[in-house]
NUGUTOR-939071 format. One record per atom (N, C-alpha, C, O): x, y, z. Coordinates in steps of 0.05 Angstrom, whole numbers, plus 5000, padded with zeros to 4 digits. Layout:
# NUGUTOR-939071
XYZ...
# end
This chain:
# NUGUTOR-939071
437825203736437125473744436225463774434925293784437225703785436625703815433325773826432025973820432825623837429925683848428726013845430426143856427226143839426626363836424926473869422626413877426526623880424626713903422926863905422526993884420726933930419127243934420627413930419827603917423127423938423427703930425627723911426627943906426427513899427327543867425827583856426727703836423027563852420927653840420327903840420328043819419728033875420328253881421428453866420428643854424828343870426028483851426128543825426328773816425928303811424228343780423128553774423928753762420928493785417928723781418328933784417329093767420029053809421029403812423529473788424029693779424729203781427229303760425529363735425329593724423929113727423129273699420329513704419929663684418729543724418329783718419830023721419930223706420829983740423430313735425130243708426230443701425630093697426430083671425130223642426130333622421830163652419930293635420430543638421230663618420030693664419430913675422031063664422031263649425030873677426931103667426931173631427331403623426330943610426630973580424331293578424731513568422631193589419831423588421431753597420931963586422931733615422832023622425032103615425732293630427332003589429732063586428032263562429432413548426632263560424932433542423632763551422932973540423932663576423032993601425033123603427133053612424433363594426433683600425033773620422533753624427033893635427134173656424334313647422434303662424234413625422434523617419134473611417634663607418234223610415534053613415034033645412734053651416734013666415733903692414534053703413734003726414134243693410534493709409034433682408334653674408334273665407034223642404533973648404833753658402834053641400133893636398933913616398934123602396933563606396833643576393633853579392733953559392233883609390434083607390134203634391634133652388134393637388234473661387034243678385234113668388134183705386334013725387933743722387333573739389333703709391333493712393133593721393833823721394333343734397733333739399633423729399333403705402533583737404133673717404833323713403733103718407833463698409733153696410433203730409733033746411633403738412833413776410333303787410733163807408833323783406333173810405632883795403932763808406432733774405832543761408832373785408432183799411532513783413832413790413232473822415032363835412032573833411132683860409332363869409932173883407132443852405632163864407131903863406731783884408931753842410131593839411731523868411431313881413331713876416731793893413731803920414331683941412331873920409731883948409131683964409131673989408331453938407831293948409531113962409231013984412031053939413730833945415631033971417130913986415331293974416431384008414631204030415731094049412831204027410531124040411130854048409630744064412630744041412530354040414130244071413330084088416430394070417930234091416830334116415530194131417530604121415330634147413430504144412830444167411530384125408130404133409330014144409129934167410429854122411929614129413529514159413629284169414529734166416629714182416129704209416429534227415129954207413030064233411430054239410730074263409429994213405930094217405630414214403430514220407630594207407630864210406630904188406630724171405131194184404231364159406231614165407131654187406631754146409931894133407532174137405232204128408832294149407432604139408432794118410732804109405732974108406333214086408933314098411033244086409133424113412133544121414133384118416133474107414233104128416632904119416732814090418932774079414732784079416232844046416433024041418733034031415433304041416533524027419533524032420733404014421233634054422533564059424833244050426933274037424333064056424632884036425432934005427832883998423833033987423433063960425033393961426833443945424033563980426533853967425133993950422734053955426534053926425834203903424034043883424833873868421234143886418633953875419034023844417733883828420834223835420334283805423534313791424134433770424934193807427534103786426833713773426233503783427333773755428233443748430033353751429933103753432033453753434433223771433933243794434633053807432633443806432233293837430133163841430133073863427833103824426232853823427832623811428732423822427832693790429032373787431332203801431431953801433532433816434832313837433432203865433932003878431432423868429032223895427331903885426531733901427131883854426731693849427731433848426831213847430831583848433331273853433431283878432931063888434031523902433131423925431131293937431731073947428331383940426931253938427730903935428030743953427830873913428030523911430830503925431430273919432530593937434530463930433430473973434830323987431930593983431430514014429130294010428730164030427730243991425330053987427829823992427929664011429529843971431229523965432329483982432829243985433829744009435229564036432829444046432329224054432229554045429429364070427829224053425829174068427429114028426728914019429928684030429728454040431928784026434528564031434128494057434628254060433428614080433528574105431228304112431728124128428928324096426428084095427527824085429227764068426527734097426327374102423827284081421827424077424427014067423227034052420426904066418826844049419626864089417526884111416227164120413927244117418427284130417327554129415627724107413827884110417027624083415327714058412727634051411127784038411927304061409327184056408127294080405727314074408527384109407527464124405427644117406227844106402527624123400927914124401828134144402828094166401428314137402128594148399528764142398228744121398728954165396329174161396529284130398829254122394829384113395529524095395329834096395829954075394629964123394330184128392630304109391230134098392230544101389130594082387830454068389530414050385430294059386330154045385230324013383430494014386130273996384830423964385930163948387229973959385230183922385530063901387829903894387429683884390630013900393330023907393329743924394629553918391629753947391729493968390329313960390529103972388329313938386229043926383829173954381829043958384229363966382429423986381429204012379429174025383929084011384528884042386029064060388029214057384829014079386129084105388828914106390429064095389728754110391328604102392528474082391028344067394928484078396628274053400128194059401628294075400428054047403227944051405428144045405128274024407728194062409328514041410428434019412028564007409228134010411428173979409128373967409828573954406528313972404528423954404928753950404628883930405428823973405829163982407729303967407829543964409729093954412329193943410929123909411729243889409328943909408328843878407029083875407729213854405329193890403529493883404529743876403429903861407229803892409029963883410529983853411430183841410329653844411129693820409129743802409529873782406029593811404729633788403929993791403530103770403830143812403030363817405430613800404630813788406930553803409730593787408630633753408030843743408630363741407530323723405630393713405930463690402830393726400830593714401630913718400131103711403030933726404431313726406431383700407031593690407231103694408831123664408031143650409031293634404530953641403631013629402531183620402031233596401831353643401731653644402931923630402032103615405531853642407731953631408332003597408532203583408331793593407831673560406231853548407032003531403931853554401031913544400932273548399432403534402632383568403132653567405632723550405932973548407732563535409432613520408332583499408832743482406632393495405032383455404032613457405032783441400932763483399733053483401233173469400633273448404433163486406233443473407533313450409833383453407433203434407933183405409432913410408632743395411432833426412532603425412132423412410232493398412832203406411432033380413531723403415931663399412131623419413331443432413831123417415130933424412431173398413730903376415131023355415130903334416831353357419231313341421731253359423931243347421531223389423931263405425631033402427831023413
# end
């Protein structure tokens, strides 16, 4: 077996959580994505909003050192309350994470890089290596599935009959 790299790993980690994510929302209609299971929460669109937010956020913040403005994702994302046009920003999304994960050296990836804000998401270092930046995206991904999940049981779903 061939040596396993940073960013075969990389890759791993973003495949099976969008794996999770996609099984989870083949379950979302048109009709739930202005839905919350109360007032003051997230719909499912701002649950798929924050997800598609952050991981916009990666290659500029990686690339450049840039932070992405409210106007460049809105824009970006379009129509905040269709589901096919979220979930198509969500295959975009990754699918500009993964050129520019392909463009990195597997040096470049152990490299630290600024972490720009830092919150919870960064382990709250100013600095980390960008494999790590791309590991957070998945786990950040991932706790929004679980999310997800947990607002389809609210609405009656039964996620261990799927």
């Amino acid at each position: 077996m061939a040596r396993l790299t940073a960013k075969g790993l990389v890759k791993a980690r973003l495949s099976h959580t969008r794996n999770w994510l996609n099984y989870a929302c083949q379950h979302i209609t048109q009709d739930l994505v202005d839905w919350a299971p109360t007032v003051g929460m997230r719909t499912i669109a701002g649950q798929y909003l924050e997800i598609i937010s952050v991981e916009y956020a990666l290659v500029p913040r990686l690339k450049d050192g840039r932070d992405i403005s409210d106007q460049e994702f809105d824009t970006f994302v379009g129509n905040q309350h269709s589901l096919a046009n979220l979930q198509a920003k969500l295959g975009k999304v990754r699918q500009i994470s993964l050129q520019y994960l392909d463009l990195l050296s597997e040096e470049e990836l152990v490299e630290e890089v600024p972490s720009g804000n830092t919150w919870f998401g960064t382990l709250w270092l100013p600095k980390m290596p960008r494999a790590e930046h791309f590991l957070n995206i998945a786990e950040h991904e991932f706790y929004h599935t679980g999310q997800l999940i947990s607002y389809l049981w609210a609405y009656g779903e039964d996620p261990y009959k799927w």
